[in-house]
NUFI-74005 format. One record per residue (C-alpha): residue number from 1; x, y, z. Coordinates in steps of 0.02 Angstrom, whole numbers. Layout:
REM NUFI-74005
r n = NUM	x = X	y = Y	z = Z
...
END
This chain:
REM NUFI-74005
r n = 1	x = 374	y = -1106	z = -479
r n = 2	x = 315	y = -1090	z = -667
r n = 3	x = 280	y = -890	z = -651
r n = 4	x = 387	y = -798	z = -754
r n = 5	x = 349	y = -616	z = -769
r n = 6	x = 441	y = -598	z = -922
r n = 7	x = 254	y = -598	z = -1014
r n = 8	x = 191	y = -474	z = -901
r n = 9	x = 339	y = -341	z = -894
r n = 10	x = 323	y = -187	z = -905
r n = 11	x = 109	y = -189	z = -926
r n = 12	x = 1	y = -55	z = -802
r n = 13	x = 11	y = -158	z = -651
r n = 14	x = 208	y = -157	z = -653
r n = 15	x = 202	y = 27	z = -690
r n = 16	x = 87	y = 66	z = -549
r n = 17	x = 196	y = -32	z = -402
r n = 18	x = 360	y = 8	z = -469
r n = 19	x = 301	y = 219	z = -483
r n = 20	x = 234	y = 179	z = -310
r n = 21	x = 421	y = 96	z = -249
r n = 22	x = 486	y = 263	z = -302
r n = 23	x = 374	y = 370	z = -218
r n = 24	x = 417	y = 270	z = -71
r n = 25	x = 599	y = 261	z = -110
r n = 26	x = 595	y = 463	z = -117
r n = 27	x = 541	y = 490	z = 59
r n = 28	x = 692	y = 379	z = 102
r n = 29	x = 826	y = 468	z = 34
r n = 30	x = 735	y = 640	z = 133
r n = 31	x = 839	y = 585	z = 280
r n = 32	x = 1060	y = 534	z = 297
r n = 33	x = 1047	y = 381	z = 401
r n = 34	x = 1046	y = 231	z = 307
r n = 35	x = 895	y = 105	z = 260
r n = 36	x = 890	y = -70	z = 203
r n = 37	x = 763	y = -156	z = 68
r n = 38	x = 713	y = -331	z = 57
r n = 39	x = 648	y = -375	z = -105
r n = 40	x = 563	y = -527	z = -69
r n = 41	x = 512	y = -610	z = -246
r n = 42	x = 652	y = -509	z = -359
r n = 43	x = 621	y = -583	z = -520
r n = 44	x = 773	y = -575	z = -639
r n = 45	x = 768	y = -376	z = -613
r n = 46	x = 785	y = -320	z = -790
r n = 47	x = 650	y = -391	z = -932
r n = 48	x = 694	y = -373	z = -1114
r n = 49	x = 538	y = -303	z = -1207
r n = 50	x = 621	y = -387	z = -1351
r n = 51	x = 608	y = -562	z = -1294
r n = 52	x = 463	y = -683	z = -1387
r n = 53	x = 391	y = -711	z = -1214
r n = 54	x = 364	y = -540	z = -1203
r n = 55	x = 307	y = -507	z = -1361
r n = 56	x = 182	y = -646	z = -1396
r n = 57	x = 74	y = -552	z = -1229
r n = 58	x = 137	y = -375	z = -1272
r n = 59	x = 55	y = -313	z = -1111
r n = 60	x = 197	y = -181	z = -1087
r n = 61	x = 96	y = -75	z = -1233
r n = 62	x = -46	y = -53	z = -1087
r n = 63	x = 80	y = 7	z = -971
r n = 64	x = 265	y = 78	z = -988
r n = 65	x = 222	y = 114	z = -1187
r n = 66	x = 82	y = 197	z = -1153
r n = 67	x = 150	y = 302	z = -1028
r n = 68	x = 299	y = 369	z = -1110
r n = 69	x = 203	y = 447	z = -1249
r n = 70	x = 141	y = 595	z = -1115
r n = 71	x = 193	y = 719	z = -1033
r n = 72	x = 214	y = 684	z = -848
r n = 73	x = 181	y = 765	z = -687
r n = 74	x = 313	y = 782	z = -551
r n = 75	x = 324	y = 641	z = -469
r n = 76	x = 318	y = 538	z = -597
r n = 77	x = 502	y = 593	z = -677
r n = 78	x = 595	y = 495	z = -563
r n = 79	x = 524	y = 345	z = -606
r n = 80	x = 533	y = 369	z = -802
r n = 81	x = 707	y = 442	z = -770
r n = 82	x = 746	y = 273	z = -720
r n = 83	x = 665	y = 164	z = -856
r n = 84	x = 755	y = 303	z = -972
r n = 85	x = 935	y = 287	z = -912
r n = 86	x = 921	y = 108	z = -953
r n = 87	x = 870	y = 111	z = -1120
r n = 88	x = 1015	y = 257	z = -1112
r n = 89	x = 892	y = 372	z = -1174
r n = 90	x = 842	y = 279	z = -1343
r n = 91	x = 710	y = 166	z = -1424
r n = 92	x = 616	y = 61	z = -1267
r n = 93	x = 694	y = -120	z = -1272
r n = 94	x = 731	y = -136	z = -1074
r n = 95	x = 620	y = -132	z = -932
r n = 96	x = 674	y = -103	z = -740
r n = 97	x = 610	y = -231	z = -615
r n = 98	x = 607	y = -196	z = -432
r n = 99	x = 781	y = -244	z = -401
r n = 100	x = 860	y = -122	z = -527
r n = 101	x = 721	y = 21	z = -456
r n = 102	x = 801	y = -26	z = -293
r n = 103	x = 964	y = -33	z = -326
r n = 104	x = 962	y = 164	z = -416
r n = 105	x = 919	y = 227	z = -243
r n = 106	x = 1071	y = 146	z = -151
r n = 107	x = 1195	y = 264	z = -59
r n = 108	x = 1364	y = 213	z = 15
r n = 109	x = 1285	y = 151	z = 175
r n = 110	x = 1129	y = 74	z = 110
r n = 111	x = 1090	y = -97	z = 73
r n = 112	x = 986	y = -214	z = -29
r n = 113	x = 936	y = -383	z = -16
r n = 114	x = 876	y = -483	z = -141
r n = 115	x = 768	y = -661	z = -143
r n = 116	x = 712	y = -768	z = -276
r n = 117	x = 676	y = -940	z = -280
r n = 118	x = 664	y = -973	z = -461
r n = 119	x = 824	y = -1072	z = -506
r n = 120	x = 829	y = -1010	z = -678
r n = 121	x = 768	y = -819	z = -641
r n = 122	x = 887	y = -826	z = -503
r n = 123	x = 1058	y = -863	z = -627
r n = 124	x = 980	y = -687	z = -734
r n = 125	x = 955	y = -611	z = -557
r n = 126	x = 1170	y = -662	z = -518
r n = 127	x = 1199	y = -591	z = -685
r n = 128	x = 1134	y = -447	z = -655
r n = 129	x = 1173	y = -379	z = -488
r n = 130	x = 1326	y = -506	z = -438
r n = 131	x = 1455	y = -388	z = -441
r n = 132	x = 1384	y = -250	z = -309
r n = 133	x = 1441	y = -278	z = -160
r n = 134	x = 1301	y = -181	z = -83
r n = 135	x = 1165	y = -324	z = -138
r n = 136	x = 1133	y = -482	z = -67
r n = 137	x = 1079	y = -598	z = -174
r n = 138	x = 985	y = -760	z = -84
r n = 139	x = 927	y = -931	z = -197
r n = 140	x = 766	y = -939	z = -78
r n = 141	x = 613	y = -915	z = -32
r n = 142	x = 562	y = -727	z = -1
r n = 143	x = 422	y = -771	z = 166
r n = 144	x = 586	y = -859	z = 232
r n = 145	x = 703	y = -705	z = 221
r n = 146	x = 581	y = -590	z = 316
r n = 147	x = 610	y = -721	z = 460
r n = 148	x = 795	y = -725	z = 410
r n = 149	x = 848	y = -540	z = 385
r n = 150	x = 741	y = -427	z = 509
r n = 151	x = 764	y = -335	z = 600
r n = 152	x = 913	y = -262	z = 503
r n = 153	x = 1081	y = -174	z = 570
r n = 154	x = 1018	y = -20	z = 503
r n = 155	x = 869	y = 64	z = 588
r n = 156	x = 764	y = 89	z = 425
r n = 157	x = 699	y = -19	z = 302
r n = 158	x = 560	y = -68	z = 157
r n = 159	x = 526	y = -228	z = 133
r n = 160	x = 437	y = -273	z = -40
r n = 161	x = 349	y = -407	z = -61
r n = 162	x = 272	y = -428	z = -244
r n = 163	x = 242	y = -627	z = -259
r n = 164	x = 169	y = -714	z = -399
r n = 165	x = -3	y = -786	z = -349
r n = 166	x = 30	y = -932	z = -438
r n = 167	x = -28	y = -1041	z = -276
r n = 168	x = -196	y = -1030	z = -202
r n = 169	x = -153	y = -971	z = -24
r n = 170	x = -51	y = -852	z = -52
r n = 171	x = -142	y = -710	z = 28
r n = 172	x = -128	y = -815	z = 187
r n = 173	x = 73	y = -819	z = 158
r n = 174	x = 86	y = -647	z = 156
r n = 175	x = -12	y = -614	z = 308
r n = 176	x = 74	y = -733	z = 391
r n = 177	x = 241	y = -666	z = 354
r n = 178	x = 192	y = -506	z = 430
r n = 179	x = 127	y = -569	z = 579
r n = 180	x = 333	y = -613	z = 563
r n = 181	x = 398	y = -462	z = 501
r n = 182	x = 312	y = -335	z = 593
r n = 183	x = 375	y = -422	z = 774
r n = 184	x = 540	y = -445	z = 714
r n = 185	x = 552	y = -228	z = 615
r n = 186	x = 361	y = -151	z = 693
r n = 187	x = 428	y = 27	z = 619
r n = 188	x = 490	y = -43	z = 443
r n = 189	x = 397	y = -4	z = 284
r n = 190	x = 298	y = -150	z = 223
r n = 191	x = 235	y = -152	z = 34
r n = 192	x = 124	y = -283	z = -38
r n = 193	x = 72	y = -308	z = -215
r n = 194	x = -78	y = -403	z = -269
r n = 195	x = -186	y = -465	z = -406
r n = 196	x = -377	y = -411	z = -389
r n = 197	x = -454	y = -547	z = -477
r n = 198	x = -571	y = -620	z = -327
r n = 199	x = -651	y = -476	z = -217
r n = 200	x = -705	y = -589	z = -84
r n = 201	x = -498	y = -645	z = -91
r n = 202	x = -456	y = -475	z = -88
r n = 203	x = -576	y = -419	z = 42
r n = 204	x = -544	y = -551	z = 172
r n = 205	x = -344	y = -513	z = 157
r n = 206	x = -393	y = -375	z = 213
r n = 207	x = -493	y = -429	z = 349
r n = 208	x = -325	y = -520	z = 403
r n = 209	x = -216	y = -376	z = 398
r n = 210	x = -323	y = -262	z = 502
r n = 211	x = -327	y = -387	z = 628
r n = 212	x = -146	y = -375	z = 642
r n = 213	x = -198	y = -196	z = 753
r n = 214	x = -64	y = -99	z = 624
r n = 215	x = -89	y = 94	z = 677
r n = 216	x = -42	y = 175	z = 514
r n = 217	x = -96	y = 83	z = 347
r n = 218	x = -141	y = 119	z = 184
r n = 219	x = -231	y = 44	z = 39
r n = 220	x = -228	y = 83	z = -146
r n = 221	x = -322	y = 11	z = -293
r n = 222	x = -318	y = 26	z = -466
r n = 223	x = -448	y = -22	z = -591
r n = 224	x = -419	y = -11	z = -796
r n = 225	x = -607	y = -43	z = -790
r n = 226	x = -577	y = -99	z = -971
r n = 227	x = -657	y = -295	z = -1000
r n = 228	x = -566	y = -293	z = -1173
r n = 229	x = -398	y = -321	z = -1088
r n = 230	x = -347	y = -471	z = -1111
r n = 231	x = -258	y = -463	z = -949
r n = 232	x = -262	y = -419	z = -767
r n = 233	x = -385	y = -282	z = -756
r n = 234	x = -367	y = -229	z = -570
r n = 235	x = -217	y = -229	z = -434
r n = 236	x = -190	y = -138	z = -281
r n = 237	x = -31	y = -101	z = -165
r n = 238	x = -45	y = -117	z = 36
r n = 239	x = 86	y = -20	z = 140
r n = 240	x = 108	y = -27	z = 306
r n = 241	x = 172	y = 136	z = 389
r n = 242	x = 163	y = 240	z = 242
r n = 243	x = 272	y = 399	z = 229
r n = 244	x = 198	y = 561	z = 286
r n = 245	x = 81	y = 633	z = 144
r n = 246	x = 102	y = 484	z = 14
r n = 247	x = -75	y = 481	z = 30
r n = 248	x = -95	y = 650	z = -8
r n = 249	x = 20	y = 627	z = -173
r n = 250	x = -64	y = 464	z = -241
r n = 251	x = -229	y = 549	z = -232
r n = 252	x = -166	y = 691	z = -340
r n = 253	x = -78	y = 572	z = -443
r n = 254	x = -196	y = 431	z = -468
r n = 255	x = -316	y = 537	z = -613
r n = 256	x = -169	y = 563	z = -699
r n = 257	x = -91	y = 392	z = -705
r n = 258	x = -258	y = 314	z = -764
r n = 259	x = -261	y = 467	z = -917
r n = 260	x = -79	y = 398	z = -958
r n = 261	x = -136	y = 230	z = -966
r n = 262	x = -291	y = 300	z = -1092
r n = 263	x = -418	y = 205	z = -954
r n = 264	x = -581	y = 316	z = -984
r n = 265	x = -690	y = 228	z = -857
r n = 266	x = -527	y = 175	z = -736
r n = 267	x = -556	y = 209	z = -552
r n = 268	x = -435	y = 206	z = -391
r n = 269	x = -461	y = 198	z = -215
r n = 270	x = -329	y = 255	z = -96
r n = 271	x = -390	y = 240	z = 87
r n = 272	x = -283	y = 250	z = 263
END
């Protein structure tokens, strides 16, 4: 429990999964009924760019910096839409977690659910998001409220799980939890965040998920390809039963994101 993401806010990786979330958020909103989200590691939800802890890393000038200086395709305007509104249209101080991403999609019958075990990250989380009445907010662990909260009353849902890595077997948590989650919501959306820092890790996780006989999954990669970074160099997002054509869209998408991000030699991978 000694993560905080305040020094990593806002840098490539967050950009990546939280464009992703919106992509995936998008294709929600395409249809009335209403969906529920489970955010299982929340964070605090909104980072302040200003804070020292942010400032002594800085990674946010690899990532959400970076990308606001171009011109954007399409689908990435909802996403900076976002990330603009809260800075209400000025000088970049505030950057959107997942739960504030989230929480901009929500329609009247729509709900949210949000879990963080961090005591102190949890009190920002409250402080943030107390006073909607359409977001849970639960002091626990996020593997626990996939047991907890699916299925859920209504018939559509994402659940988001973006953990720290901060232990060892975390990989094996995760996998575990959707052997879980997929018997308690087998239609729900299911997106998972990781590090790529050990390919053999990385490679065996996925070993693990395919086992789980999922029929529709897909797998996306980014690499800044860049050993100068003094940073995480490489993440990747898993989803499991991926909106129609998302696939389609992050290939198109992918060359541009890593020409925002001014990664000559980046790569991607996005395989069903």
């Amino acid at each position: 429990m000694n993560y905080r993401h305040i020094y990593h806010a806002g840098n490539f990786a967050d950009v990546f999964k939280h464009w992703i979330l919106t992509l995936l958020l998008q294709k929600f909103l395409e249809k009335d009924t209403p969906f529920f989200i489970l955010d299982t590691h929340a964070g605090i939800g909104i980072y302040n760019l200003e804070h020292e802890n942010a400032k002594k890393t800085q990674e946010f000038c690899s990532g959400i910096t970076k990308l606001l200086k171009h011109k954007v395709t399409a689908d990435f305007k909802k996403y900076i839409e976002i990330v603009n509104n809260l800075n209400s249209g000025g000088e970049m101080q505030l950057y959107p977690g997942s739960p504030y991403i989230c929480n901009d999609f929500l329609r009247s019958g729509d709900r949210l659910a949000l879990a963080e075990l961090h005591p102190e990250d949890f009190a920002s989380l409250e402080q943030n998001f107390a006073d909607n009445p359409q977001i849970s907010l639960l002091n626990q662990d996020g593997y626990a409220a996939i047991k907890a909260l699916l299925p859920p009353l209504q018939k559509r849902g994402l659940i988001f799980i973006d953990p720290p890595f901060e232990v060892p077997n975390e990989f094996d948590l995760i996998v575990k939890s959707l052997q879980t989650g997929l018997k308690r919501f087998g239609h729900g959306v299911f997106a998972i965040w990781y590090p790529i820092k050990d390919r053999k890790l990385v490679k065996r996780f996925y070993s693990q998920v395919k086992a789980l006989e999922i029929e529709k999954l897909l797998t996306i990669e980014i690499h800044a390809n860049a050993p100068t970074l003094n940073q995480l160099s490489s993440c990747g997002m898993l989803i499991i039963n991926p909106p129609w054509q998302l696939d389609a869209k992050l290939r198109a998408n992918l060359p541009q994101l890593l020409k925002y991000f001014e990664f000559p030699h980046g790569t991607y991978v996005v395989e069903n």
